[in-house]
ZAMARDREN-692504 format. One record per residue (C-alpha): x, y, z. Coordinates in pm, whole numbers, plus 50000, padded with zeros to 5 digits. Last residue first. Layout:
# residues N
XYZ;...
# end
This chain:
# residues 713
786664072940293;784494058540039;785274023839975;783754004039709;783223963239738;779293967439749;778293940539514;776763954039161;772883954639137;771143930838957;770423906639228;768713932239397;769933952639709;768743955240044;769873992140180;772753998940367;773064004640759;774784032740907;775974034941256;776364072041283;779554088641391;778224124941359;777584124341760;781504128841786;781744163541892;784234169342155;786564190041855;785394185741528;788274159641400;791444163841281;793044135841063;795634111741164;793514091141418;790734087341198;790554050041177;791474051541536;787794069041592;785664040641420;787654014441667;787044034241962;783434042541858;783214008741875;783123982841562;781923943241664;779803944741330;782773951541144;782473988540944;782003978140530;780654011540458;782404046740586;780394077140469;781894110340512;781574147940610;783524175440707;785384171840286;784584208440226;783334226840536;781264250740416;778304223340307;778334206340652;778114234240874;775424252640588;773254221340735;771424208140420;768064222040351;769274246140057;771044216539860;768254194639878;766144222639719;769254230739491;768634196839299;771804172639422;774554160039167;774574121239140;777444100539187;779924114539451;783054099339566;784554107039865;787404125540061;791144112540155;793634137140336;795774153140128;799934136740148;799554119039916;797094111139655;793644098139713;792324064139668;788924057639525;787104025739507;784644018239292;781024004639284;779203994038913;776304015138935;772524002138883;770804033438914;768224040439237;764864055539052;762674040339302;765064038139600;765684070239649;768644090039485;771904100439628;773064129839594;776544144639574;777414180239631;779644203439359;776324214639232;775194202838875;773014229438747;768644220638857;765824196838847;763464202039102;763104176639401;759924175339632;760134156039933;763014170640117;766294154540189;766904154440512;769734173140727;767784199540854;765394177441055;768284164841219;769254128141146;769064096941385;765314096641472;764284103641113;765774068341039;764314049341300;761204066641176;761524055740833;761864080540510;759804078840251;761294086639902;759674110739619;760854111039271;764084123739149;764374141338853;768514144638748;770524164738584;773854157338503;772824123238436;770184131938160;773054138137906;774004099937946;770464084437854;767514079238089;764394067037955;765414031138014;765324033438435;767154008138573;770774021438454;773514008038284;777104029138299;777384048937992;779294038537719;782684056337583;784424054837222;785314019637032;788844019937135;787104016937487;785904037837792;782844014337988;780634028238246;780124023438599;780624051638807;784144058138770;783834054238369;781704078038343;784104102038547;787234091638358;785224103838035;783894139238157;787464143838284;788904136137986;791094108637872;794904107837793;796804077437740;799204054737973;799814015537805;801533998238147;804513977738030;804503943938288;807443931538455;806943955238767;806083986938626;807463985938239;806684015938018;804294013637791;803284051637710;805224072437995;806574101037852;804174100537567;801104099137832;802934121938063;803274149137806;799734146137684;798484147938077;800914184138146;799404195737839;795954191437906;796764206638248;797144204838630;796854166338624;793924136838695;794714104238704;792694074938605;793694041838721;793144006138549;794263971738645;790933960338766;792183961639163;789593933939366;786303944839494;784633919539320;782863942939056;786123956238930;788093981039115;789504017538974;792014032539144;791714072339109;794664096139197;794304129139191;793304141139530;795194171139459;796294176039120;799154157238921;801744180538821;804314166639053;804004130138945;804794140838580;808464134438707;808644094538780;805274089338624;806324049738750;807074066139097;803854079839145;802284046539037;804554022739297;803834047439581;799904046339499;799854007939450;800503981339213;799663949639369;797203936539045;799663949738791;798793978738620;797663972638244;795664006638129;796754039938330;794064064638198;795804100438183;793234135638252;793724169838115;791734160337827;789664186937788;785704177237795;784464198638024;783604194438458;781014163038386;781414148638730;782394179238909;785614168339148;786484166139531;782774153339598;780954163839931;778234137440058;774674146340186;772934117240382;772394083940243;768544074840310;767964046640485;766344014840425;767643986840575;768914007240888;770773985341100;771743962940840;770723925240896;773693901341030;771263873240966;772743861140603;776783859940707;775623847341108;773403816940921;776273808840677;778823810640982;776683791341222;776083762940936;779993760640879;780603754741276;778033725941286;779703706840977;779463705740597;779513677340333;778843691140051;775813687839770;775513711039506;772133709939338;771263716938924;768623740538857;765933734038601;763543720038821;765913698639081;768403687438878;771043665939037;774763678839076;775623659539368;772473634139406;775333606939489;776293629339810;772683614039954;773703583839969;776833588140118;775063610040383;772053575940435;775263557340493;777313581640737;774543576040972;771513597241089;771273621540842;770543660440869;770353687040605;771433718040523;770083746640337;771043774140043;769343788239754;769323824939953;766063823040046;763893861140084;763153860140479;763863901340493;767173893940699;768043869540389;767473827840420;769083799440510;766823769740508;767273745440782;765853710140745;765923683540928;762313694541076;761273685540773;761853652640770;762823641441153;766413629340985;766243627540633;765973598840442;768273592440202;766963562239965;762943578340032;764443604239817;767243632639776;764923653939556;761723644539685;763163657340038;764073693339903;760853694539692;758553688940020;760703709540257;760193736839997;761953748939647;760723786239507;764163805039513;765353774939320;768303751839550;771303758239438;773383748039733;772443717639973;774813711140257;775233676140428;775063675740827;775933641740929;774193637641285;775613622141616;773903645441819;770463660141746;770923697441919;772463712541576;768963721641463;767543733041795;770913755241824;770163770741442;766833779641533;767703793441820;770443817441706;773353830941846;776173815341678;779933807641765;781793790641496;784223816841328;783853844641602;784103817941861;787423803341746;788933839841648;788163843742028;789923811442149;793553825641985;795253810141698;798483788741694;799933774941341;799493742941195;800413742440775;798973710040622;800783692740324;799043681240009;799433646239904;796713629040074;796323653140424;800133655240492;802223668340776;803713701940764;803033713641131;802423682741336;803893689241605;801593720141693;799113689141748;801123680841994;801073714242203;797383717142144;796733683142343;798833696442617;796833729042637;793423711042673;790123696542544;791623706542146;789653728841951;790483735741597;790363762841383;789913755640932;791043766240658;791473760040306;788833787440213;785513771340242;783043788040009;780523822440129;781683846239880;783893861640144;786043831840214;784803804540500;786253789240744;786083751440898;785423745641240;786263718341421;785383716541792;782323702241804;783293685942158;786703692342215;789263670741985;791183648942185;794523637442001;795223605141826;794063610741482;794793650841432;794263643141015;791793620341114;789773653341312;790313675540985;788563647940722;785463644541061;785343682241008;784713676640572;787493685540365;786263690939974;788223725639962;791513702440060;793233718840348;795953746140335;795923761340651;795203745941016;794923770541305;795273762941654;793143767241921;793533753342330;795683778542488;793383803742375;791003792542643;787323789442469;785013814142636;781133809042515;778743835142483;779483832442080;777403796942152;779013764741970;776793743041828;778333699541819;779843673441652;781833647541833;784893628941664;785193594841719;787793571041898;788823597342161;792023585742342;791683580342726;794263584342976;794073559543262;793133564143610;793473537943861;797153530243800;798373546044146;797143543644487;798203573744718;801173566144940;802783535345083;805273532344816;805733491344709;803853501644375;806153526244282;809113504144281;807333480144106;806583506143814;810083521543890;811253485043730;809023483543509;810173512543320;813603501743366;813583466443212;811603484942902;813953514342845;816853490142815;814823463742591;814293497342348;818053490142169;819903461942318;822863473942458;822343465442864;825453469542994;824603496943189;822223471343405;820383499443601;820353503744016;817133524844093;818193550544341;814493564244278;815643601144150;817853581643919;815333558343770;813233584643682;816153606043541;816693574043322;813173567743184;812853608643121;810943636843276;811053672343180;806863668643055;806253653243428;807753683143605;810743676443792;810573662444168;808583678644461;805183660844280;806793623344398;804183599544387;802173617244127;804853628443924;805443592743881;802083586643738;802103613343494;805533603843376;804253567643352;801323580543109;799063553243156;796763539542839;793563540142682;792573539642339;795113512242206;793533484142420;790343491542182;792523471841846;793903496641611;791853494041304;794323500741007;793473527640694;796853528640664;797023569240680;794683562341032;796993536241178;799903561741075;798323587541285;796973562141585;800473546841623;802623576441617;801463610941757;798963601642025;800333564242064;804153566342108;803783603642213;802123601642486;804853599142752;806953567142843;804103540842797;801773520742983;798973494742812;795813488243031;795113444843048;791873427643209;792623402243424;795813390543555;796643352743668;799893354343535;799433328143210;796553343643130;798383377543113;801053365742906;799043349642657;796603379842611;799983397342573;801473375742289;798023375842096;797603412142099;800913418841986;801393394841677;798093409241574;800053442041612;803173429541420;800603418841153;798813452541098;802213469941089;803933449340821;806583420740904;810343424640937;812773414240650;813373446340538;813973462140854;816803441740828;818223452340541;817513489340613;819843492840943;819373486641261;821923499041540;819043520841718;820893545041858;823193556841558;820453546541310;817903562841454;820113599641503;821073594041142;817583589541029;816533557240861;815613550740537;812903524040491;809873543440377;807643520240386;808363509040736;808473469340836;807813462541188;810883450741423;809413429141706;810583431642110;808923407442357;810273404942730;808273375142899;805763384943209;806423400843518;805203397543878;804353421544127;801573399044223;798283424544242;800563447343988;800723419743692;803283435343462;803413428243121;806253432942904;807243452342508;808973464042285;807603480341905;810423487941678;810043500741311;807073532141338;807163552440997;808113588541000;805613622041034;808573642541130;806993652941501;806843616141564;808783616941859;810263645841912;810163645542267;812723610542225;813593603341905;813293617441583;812833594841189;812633560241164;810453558841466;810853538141788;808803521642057;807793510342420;805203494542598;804733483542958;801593461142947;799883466243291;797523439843446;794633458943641;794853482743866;794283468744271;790943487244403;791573505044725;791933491445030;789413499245290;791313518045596;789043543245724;786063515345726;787263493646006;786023458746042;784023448846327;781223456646142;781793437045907;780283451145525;777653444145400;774623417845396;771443426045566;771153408345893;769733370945945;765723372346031;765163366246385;763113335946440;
# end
């Protein structure tokens, strides 16, 4: 008996022509704002009042019943563009039913309706995206409302239409009435009824489309993300610029998934959130965002000004390299970390130098687990492996994270914890800020000329400027002396910073004589710059230069700036023992024999060259800045004097040439010698000689010593 033949297809029948699946029922879906119309469609951040809507079995070409429902806005004033094309008015918005009702209302009227045609599953369709991208889903999420799942998928009719006829306008020019136009559609001008107009006419150019014989339509909806996804970003990676924008003045709390609500509605690419950090390593306010296309960008632009609670959010475009300098990474560890998906990534800061995996998860508990145990753990930790108090942790559910943000502030030893939420982009940045290691960690600094004697007599030719406001600069102090600015020497003018690298309020300047400085100081003594009087005495030069290098200059007299070593007090500056330094290969490699310091140092006069000690005897110094006066060219600031045997091995090129030789510190990583060589674009340069730009690394510094906020120029 001959077995029957597999089942499929007839073979009489002929493949080329097999239909293609029929879409499922359509709900045609329209709606209005208090606020704009049309593209602008919930660009003002308004309350939805008029939802309209039919289904449209396509198998049939049948429609269903014509529902419209007014939906009561909190805000009931309506814009003068709503009210002139709507015809409703604030009494009768009134009387109309919440949000989360008219949409119960909604799902039960079009279940109905599709039962009652014979259609299966329903997909709504809308006139653009900006009924559900920038209206529904936003004010759903400030509602705290869960929009049923037919609200995450939807056709774009514009899209569809352009389809069928790409030789027309594009889709984003397209309206319900040039649609129907381009067709030959016949309309019912009479029609008055606010939203039922646009409704009747949408489906009818849906029917229209559907008698085409062309390509099948309605098979391919839009989707709307319902969760954000986390996720590393490489600094190989090329993000299209067309994508980023930049979001400014977030909450310092804000977690990424607090950013992705505030863009509810639009697709966020895959970890694609990144918040940014200041420079002492704390969120900022803002954050870059990734969206999965241009369109999606465009929107989100939209919502420039909207609200996060009660602060407003500022949107503004960036570019899809600022996005991979901020979130990119590079390292392993940190991409086997961020590799679990679907993980809450708290941040632990605090922690004592000494804590482990073990004391880390003891602290937060067998309440919090965390995810793989140790291995959810990521310490952050210097270029040298010394901790930094910092790490992050992984949890599998927001749950075992809320839990664990209830141990914010706990003690662990005798150090209370910080607990944050933080995000895949954050733990890239903290990892890049501590694993940028210096080039050279432990080079010597080379020989430096100084445009003054540190100790050059006590005469007071000098002025101290107490009580400058913060923005005062070199312009807005010459002008303040008004007349004593011509007697002020060359390279003058000192601005002193404090210890984070921001302006103190003080300034030293240095004039042709003691005379010229007393008759500036009673010229000038509390005059007003910029709503503030500035007090203007004189000093000496000995003084302004203590003060330059750390020390203090009060009513009370001067103090020297600390110092590691206790046996040396402020006459011993001048002169100074150092002790004997090793100096790498790596180092050696870069500087000519010539140019190194040599082993043994004798103590000798002051020389007009600075030196910088070796590590051993390295004084604590509280940094500066120093800023030149116009129109000389800028120089740097010395701290120690050099013993002559330094001075007699350094090249005599260098020592002639006052001011041939600097020290730049806080270069970007990225730097070229393009970048390095702009900086100097003004000044002259040795000619086809530009070996001297060294990349110059500084030394690792205690937690004693001062952060390096100077600039020497």
């Amino acid at each position: 008996m001959t077995p029957p033949p597999p089942p499929g297809p007839d073979p009489g029948a002929d493949s080329t022509t097999d239909p293609c699946p029929e879409p499922g029922s359509l709900v045609v879906l329209f709606g209005a704002t208090a606020g704009a119309l049309g593209p602008d469609l919930g660009s003002d951040e308004t309350d939805l009042i008029l939802l309209v809507w039919q289904v449209v079995e396509p198998q049939s070409r049948q429609v269903g019943t014509l529902h419209k429902s007014l939906v009561r806005a909190e805000a009931a004033a309506l814009s003068p563009q709503c009210r002139e094309a709507s015809g409703l008015s604030a009494d009768s918005l009134a009387q109309a039913e919440p949000l989360d009702k008219v949409l119960q209302q909604f799902s039960q009227l079009v279940s109905r309706d599709v039962a009652l045609l014979g259609g299966g599953p329903y997909v709504l369709c809308t006139d653009g995206q900006q009924l559900l991208r920038q209206v529904l889903h936003p004010e759903a999420s400030r509602k705290n409302l869960v929009l049923p799942d037919a609200f995450f998928s939807y056709y774009d009719l514009r899209r569809e239409f352009n389809m069928q006829h790409p030789s027309m306008s594009p889709a984003k020019d397209l309206t319900v009435a040039t649609m129907a136009q381009d067709l030959g559609l016949e309309t019912d001008a009479t029609e008055d009824d606010f939203g039922v107009w646009e409704v009747k006419t949408m489906v009818a150019v849906i029917l229209h489309l559907l008698k085409e014989p062309s390509s099948p339509l309605f098979l391919k909806p839009e989707v709307i993300k319902q969760k954000y996804e986390t996720g590393p970003c490489s600094k190989a990676d090329v993000v299209d610029s067309e994508t980023v924008v930049r979001a400014r003045g977030l909450p310092w709390q804000s977690s990424d998934q607090d950013v992705a609500r505030f863009f509810k509605g639009l697709n966020i690419a895959r970890g694609g959130v990144a918040l940014c950090l200041n420079a002492q390593g704390r969120r900022n306010g803002e954050a870059l965002i990734r969206f999965v296309d241009s369109e999606q960008r465009d929107l989100a632009l939209q919502r420039h000004k909207h609200h996060m609670g009660v602060r407003y959010i500022e949107v503004y475009k960036a570019t899809g390299e600022e996005f991979v300098k901020i979130a990119g990474g590079t390292s392993l560890e940190v991409a086997r970390f961020l590799s679990r998906e679907d993980q809450v990534i708290l941040r632990l800061r605090g922690l004592p130098f000494s804590a482990g995996p073990t004391d880390v998860l003891g602290f937060l508990g067998p309440e919090c687990p965390v995810t793989g145990g140790a291995d959810g753990l990521l310490f952050v930790r210097h270029p040298d492996g010394r901790p930094t108090g910092d790490a992050f942790a992984l949890f599998a559910c927001e749950e075992l994270a809320q839990a664990a943000l209830r141990r914010h502030k706990g003690m662990l030893g005798k150090r209370y914890i910080e607990l944050f939420r933080s995000t895949a982009a954050e733990v890239q940045q903290v990892l890049n800020r501590y694993a940028s290691s210096p080039l050279l960690p432990t080079l010597t600094a080379p020989l430096l000329p100084i445009p003054f004697p540190l100790a050059a007599g006590t005469g007071r030719d000098c002025v101290r400027l107490r009580g400058l406001p913060y923005t005062a600069t070199i312009e807005d102090i010459l002008g303040f002396l008004g007349e004593a600015a011509a007697d002020i020497r060359p390279h003058g003018v000192h601005m002193v910073l404090n210890q984070q690298g921001r302006p103190s309020g003080d300034a030293f300047i240095q004039m042709t004589s003691a005379e010229r400085a007393l008759a500036a100081a009673h010229r000038c003594h509390k005059k007003m710059m910029k709503e503030r009087y500035v007090e203007v005495v004189p000093c000496s030069t000995e003084e302004m230069s203590r003060v330059l290098i750390g020390g203090t200059l009060g009513r009370s007299g001067m103090s020297p700036p600390p110092c590691k070593l206790p046996c040396l007090s402020p006459p011993t500056y001048a002169t100074f023992q150092a002790t004997p330094t090793l100096i790498p290969t790596e180092t050696a490699a870069l500087y000519p024999s010539s140019a190194l310091l040599s082993a043994a140092r004798v103590p000798a006069a002051p020389s007009p060259v600075a030196y910088y000690p070796g590590p051993a005897t390295q004084l604590y110094m509280n940094y500066t800045a120093y800023y030149p006066s116009p129109p000389v060219s800028p120089t740097t600031v010395g701290y120690l004097t050099t013993p002559p045997a330094a001075l007699a091995s350094a090249p005599t090129s260098v020592l002639s040439q006052p001011g041939a030789l600097v020290r730049m510190q806080g270069v970007p990583y990225t730097a070229g010698m393009k970048d390095l060589l702009s900086v100097f674009q003004a000044y002259q340069l040795a000619p086809d000689d530009y070996s001297s730009l060294i990349p110059v690394g500084d030394p690792p510094r205690t937690v004693l010593q001062a952060p390096k906020e100077w600039v020497c120029l």
